[in-house]
C-alpha positions as CSV (number, residue, x, y, z in Angstrom):
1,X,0.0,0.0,0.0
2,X,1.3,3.0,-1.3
3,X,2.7,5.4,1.4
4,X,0.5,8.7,1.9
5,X,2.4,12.0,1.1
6,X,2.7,14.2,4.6
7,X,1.4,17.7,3.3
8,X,3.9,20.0,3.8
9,X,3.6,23.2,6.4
10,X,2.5,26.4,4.6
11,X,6.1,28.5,4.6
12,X,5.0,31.0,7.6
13,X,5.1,34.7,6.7
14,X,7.3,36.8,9.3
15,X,5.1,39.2,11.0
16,X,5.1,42.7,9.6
17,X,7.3,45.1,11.8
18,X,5.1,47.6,13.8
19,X,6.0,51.4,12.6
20,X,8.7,53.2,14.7
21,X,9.0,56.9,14.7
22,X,11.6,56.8,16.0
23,X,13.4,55.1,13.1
24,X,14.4,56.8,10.0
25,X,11.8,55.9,7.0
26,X,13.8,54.0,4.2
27,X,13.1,54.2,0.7
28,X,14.3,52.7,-2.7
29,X,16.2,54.3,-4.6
30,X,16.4,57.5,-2.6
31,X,18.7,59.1,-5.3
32,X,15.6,59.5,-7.4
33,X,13.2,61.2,-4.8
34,X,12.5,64.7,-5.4
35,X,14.0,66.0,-2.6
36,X,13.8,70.1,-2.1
37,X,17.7,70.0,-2.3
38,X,17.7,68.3,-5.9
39,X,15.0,70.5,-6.7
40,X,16.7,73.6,-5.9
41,X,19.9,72.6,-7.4
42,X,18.0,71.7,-10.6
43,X,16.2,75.3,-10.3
44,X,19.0,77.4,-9.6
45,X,21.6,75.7,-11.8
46,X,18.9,75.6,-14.9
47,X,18.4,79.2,-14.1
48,X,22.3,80.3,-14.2
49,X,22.4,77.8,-17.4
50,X,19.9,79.7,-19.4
51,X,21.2,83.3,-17.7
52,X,24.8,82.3,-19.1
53,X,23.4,81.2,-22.9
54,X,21.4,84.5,-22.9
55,X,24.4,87.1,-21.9
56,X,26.8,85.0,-24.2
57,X,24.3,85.2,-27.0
58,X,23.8,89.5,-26.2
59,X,27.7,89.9,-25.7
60,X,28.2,87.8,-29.2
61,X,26.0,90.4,-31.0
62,X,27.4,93.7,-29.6
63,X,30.9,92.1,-30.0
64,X,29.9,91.3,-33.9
65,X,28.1,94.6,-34.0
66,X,31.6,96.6,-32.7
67,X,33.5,94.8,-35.2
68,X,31.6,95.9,-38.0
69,X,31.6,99.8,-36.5
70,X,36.0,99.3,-35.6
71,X,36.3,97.5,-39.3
72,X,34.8,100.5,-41.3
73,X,37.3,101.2,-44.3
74,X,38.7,104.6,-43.9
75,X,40.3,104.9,-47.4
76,X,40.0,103.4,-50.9
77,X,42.6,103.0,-53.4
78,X,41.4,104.3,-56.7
79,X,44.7,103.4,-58.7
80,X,48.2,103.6,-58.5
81,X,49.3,105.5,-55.8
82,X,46.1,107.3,-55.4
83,X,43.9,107.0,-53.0
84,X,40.0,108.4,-52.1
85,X,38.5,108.7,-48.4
86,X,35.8,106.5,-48.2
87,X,34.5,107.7,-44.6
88,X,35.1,111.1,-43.6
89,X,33.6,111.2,-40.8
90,X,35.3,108.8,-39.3
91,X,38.5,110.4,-39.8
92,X,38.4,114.3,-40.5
93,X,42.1,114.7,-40.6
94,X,42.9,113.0,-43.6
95,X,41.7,115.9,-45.8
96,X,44.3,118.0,-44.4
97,X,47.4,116.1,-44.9
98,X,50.3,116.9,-47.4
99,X,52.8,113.9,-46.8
100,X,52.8,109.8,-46.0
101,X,54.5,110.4,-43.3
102,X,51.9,112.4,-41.8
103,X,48.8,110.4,-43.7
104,X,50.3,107.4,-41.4
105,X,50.2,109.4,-38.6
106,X,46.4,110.4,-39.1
107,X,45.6,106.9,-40.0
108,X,46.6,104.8,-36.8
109,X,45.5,107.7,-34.8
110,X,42.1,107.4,-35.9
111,X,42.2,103.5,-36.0
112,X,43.3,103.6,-32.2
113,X,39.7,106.4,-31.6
114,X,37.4,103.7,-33.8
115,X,38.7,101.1,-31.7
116,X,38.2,103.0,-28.5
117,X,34.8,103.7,-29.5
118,X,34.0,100.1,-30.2
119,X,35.0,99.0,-27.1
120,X,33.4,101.6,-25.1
121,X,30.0,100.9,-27.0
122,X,30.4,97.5,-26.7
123,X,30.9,97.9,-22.3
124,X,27.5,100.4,-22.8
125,X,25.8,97.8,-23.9
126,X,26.5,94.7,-22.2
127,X,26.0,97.1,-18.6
128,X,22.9,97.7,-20.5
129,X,22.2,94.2,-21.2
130,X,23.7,92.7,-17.9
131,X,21.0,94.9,-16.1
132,X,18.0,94.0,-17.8
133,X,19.1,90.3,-17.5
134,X,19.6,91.1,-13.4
135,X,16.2,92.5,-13.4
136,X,14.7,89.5,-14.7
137,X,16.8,86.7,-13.1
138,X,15.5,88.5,-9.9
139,X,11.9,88.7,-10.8
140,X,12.0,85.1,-11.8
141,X,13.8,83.8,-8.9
142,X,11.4,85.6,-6.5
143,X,7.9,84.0,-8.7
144,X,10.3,80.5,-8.2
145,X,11.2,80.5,-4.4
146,X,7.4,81.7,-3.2
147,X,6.5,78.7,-5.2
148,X,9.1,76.6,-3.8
149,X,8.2,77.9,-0.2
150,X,4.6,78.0,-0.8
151,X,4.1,74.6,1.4
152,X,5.9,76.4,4.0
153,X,3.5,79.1,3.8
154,X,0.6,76.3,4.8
155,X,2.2,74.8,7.4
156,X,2.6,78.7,9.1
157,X,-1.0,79.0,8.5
158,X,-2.0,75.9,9.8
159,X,0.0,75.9,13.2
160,X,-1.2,79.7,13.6
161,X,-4.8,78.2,13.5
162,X,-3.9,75.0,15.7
163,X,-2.1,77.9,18.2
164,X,-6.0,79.4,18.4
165,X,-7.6,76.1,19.9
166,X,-8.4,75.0,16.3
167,X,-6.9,71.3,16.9
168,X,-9.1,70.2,14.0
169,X,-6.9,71.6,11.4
170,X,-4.6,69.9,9.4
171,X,-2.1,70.2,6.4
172,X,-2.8,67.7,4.2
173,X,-0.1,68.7,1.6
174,X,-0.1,67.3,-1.7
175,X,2.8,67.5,-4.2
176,X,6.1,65.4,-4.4
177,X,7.1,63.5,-1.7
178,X,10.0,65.5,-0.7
179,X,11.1,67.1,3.2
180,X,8.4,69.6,2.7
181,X,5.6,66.6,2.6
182,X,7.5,64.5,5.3
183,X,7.4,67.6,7.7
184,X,4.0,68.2,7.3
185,X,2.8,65.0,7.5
186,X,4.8,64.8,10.9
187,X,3.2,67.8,12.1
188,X,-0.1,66.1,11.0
189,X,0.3,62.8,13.0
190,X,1.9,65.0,15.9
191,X,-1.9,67.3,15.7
192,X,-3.5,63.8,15.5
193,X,-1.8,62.8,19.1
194,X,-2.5,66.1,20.7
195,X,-6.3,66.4,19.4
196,X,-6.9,62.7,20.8
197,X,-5.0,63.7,23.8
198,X,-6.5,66.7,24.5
199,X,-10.6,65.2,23.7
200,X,-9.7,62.7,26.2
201,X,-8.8,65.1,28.6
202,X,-12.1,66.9,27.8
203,X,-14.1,63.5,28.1
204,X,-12.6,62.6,31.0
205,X,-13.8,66.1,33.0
206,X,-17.1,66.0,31.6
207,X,-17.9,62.6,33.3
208,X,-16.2,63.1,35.7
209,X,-18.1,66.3,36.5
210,X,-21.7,63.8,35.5
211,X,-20.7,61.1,37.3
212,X,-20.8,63.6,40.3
213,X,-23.4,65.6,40.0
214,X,-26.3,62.7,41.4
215,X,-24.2,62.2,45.0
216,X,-24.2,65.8,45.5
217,X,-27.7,66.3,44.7
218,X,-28.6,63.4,46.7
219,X,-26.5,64.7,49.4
220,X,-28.2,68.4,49.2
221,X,-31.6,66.5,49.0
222,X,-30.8,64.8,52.1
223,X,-29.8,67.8,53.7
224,X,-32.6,69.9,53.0
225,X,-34.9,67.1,54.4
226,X,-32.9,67.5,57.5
227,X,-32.9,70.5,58.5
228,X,-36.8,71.0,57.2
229,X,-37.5,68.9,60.5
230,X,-39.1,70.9,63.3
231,X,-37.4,68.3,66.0
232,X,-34.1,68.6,65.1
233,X,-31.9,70.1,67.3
234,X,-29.8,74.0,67.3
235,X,-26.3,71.9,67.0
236,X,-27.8,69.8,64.1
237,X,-29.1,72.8,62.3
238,X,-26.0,74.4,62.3
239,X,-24.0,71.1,61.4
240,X,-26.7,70.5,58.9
241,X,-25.9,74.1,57.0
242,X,-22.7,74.2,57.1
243,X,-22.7,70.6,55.2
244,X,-25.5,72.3,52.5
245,X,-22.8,75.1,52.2
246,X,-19.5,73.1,51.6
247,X,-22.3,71.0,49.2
248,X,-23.0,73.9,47.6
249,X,-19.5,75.0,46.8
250,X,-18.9,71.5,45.7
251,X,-22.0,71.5,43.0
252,X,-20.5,75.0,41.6
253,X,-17.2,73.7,41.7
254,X,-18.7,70.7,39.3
255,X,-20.6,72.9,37.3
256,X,-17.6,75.2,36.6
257,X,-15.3,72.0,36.0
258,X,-18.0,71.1,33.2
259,X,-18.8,74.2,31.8
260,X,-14.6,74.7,31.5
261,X,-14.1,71.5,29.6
262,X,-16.9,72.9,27.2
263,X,-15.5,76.1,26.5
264,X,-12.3,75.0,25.6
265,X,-13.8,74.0,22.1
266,X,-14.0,76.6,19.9
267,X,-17.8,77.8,19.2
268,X,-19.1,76.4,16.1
269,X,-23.0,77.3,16.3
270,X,-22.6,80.8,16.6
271,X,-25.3,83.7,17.0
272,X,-25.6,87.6,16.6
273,X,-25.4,88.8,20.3
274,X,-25.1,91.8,22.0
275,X,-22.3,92.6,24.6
276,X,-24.5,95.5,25.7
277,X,-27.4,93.0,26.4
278,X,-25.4,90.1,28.4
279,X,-23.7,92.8,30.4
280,X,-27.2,94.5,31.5
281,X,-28.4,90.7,32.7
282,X,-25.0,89.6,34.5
283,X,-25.9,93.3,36.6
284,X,-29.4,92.6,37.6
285,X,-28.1,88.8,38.7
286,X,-25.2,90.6,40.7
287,X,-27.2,93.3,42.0
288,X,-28.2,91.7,45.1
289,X,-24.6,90.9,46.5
290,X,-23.8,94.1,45.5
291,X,-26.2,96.3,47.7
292,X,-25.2,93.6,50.5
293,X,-21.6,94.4,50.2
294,X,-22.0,98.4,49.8
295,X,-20.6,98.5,46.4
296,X,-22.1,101.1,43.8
297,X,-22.6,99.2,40.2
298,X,-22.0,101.9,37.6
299,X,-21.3,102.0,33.9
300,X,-22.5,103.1,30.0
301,X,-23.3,100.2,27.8
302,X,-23.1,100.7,24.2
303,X,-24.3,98.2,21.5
304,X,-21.6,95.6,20.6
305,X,-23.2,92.7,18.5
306,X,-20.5,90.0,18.4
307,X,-21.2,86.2,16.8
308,X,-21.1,83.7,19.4
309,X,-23.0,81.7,22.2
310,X,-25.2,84.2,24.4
311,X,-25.1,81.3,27.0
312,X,-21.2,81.7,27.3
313,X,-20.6,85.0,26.9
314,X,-23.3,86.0,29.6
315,X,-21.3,83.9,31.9
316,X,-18.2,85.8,30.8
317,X,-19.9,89.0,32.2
318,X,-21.8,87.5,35.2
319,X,-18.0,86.1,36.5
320,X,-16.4,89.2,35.9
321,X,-19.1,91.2,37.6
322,X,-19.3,89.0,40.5
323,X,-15.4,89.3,41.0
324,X,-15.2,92.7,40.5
325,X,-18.1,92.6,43.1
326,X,-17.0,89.9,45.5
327,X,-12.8,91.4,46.0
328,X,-14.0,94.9,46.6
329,X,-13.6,97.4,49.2
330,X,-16.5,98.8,51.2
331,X,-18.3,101.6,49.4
332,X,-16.4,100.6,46.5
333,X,-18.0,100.8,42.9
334,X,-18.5,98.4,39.7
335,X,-18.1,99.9,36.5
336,X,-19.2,98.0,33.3
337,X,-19.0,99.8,30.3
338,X,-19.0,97.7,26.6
339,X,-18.3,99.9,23.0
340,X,-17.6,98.8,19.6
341,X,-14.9,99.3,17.9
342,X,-13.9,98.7,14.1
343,X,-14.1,95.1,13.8
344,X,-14.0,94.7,17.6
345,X,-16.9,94.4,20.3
346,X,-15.1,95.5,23.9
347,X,-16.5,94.4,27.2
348,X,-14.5,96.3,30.0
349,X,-15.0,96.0,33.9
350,X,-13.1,98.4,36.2
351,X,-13.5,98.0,39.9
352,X,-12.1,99.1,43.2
353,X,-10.4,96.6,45.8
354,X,-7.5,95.8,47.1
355,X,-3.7,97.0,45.6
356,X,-2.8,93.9,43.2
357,X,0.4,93.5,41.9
358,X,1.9,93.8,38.5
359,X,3.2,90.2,38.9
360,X,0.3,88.8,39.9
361,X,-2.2,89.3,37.7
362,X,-1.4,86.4,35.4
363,X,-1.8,84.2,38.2
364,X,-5.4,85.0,38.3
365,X,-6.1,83.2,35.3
366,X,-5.1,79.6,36.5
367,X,-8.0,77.5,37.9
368,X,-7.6,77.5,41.4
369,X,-5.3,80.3,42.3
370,X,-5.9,83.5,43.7
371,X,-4.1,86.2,44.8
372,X,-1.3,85.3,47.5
373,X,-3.1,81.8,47.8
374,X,-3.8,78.7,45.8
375,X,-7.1,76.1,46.0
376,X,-10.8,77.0,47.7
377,X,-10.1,78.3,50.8
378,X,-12.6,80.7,50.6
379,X,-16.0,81.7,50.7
380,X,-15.9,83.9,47.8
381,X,-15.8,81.1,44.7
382,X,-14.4,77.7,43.6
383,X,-11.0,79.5,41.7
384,X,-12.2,78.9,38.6
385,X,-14.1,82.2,37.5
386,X,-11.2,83.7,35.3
387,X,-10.0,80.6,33.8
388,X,-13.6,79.9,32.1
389,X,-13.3,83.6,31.2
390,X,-10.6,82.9,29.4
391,X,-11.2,79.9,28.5
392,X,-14.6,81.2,26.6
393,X,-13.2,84.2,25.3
394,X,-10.5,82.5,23.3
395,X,-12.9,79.8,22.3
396,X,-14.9,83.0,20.5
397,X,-11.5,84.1,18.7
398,X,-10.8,86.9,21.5
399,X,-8.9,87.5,24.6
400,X,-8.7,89.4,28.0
401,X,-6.5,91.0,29.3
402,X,-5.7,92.4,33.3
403,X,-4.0,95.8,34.5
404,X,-4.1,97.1,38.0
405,X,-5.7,100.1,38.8
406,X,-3.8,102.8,40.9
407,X,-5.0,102.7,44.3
408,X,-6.4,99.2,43.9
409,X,-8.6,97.3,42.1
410,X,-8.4,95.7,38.1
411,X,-9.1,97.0,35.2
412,X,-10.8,93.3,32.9
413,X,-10.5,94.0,29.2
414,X,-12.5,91.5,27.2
415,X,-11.9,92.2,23.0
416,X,-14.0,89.9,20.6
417,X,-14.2,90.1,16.7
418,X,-17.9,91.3,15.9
């Protein structure tokens, strides 16, 4: 009985390496990739090529041309010993002559002036020429390097709009394959990275900031049920507020956790709204702690229409007001005052407080930090007011800025594009 054949094992293909980044990319033949230095070289040596054929053609004619003006007969022999002038004006002199000796004379005299002539007509011209020809090489090789840099124009645009919280941008340049398309897909993958990053980052706050929303309204449920009962004692009252307070804080601090991990983004859905308007509401909501603390709210409100969301720009005045409100002195005064400008809608609020320092006043815009202090130790806020000023302003396309007044107080700047 014929022996059965064992089936051989399929050959086993090797795994396909994973990609390093790390490790240079190698490619065939890399003699043959357009790479911007062969491309240059190419350009600029084509260039000097053709500039080199076109001034030797130019100096050929204008050499050719002076040889005909330097080879002009000056006499003609019309027999014998006899002789005519055949250009007179090229040599006056030999009208006037009464010997050889002296027709010699006159003769390499004005040989030696035609010569001079030629030559200097012939340096005229190619100066002439020579400029022309700079003119134009220059021209060219300004049209040739803005194309050649043009990519690098893209990638400057690009990164300016990913440095305005625009991580959704990307370069996607075409062409060869050369350094130009290697950097920019690098900077591509390096945007894809970041944008992933910094979503999760976003994600991670928003549930986070869900997730703990129910426990704290359970917990302020709870509280409010205790203290609503007439039995319960003065020590349990007071226990039972203070807990509904520090809850309190804790729902804001939530709440301004979420709302800062939205305006981060940059607004998409945007609306015609009026500085002037938002600014009027964030006073009436503020009004109350204000006539509590003694402090005088004050200010003109011109129209200022800007396009964005009314919902985050309101809370852009409301924090700023209650700020300017909350670190005040007594009798101290508010002032709000909004304008528009060409191209620009300007939300400013000026108050009175205490001296801040020059130093300082970036400080203000971290979350949690305050002046001479860091975290919540205070009544007056969770420490994150400014930062979702900020944060909202640049996500609208604009920015704030903070100067200390003299004899206390800030001056909040707030400049969006209408």
């Amino acid at each position: 009985m014929p022996a059965t054949p064992t089936p051989q094992a399929a050959p086993q293909v090797p795994p396909k390496p994973a990609w390093d980044p790390h490790q240079p990319v190698v490619r065939p033949f890399p003699w043959l990739r357009p790479t911007i230095r062969i491309r240059l070289t190419l350009l600029y040596g084509g260039m000097f090529l053709m500039a080199g054929v076109l001034l030797l053609t130019i100096i050929y004619l204008l050499a050719a041309n002076a040889l005909d003006v330097g080879s002009q007969p000056l006499i003609k022999l019309t027999g014998g010993t006899q002789f005519a002038v055949e250009n007179p004006s090229l040599c006056p002199q030999l009208g006037d002559v009464s010997s050889t000796q002296e027709a010699n004379h006159v003769l390499s005299t004005c040989q030696a002036n035609l010569r001079a002539m030629a030559l200097g007509t012939l340096l005229k011209r190619s100066l002439l020429a020579l400029l022309g020809l700079a003119v134009i090489a220059f021209a060219f090789g300004y049209a040739m390097a803005g194309r050649v840099l043009s990519p690098l124009g893209k990638i400057t645009r690009t990164a300016r709009r990913v440095a305005g919280t625009d991580l959704s941008r990307r370069i996607e340049l075409g062409g060869p394959d050369d350094e130009l398309k290697e950097l920019s897909d690098t900077f591509d993958e390096m945007l894809d990275r970041l944008e992933r990053a910094f979503t999760a980052q976003q994600r991670f706050v928003a549930n986070a900031s869900h997730e703990l929303r129910t426990p704290l309204a359970i917990n302020r449920t709870l509280l409010e049920v205790s203290l609503s009962d007439p039995g319960a004692s003065p020590e349990l009252q007071q226990l039972g507020k203070t807990l509904l307070a520090t809850n309190e804080r804790s729902e804001q601090l939530v709440e301004g956790l979420l709302l800062l991990a939205r305006s981060d983004n940059e607004i998409v859905d945007r609306k015609p709204v009026d500085l002037a308007e938002v600014a009027s509401q964030a006073l009436d909501q503020a009004r109350g702690e204000a006539q509590t603390k003694g402090v005088e709210l004050r200010g003109t409100r011109q129209p200022a229409v800007v396009q964005g969301n009314g919902v985050l720009l309101e809370r852009i005045a409301l924090n700023l007001v209650q700020n300017a409100v909350r670190y005040n002195t007594p009798d101290g005064w508010v002032e709000v005052t909004t304008q528009a400008l060409p191209g620009q809608a300007v939300l400013i609020v000026e108050n009175t407080g205490p001296v801040v320092p020059a130093y300082e006043v970036d400080n203000i815009f971290e979350p949690f930090r305050r002046l001479r202090t860091e975290r919540t130790g205070s009544d007056k806020g969770v420490g994150l007011g400014l930062s979702i000023v900020r944060s909202v302003a640049r996500a609208h396309g604009g920015r704030i800025t903070a100067e200390p007044r003299e004899g206390g107080g800030l001056v909040m700047r707030v400049v969006l594009p209408s």
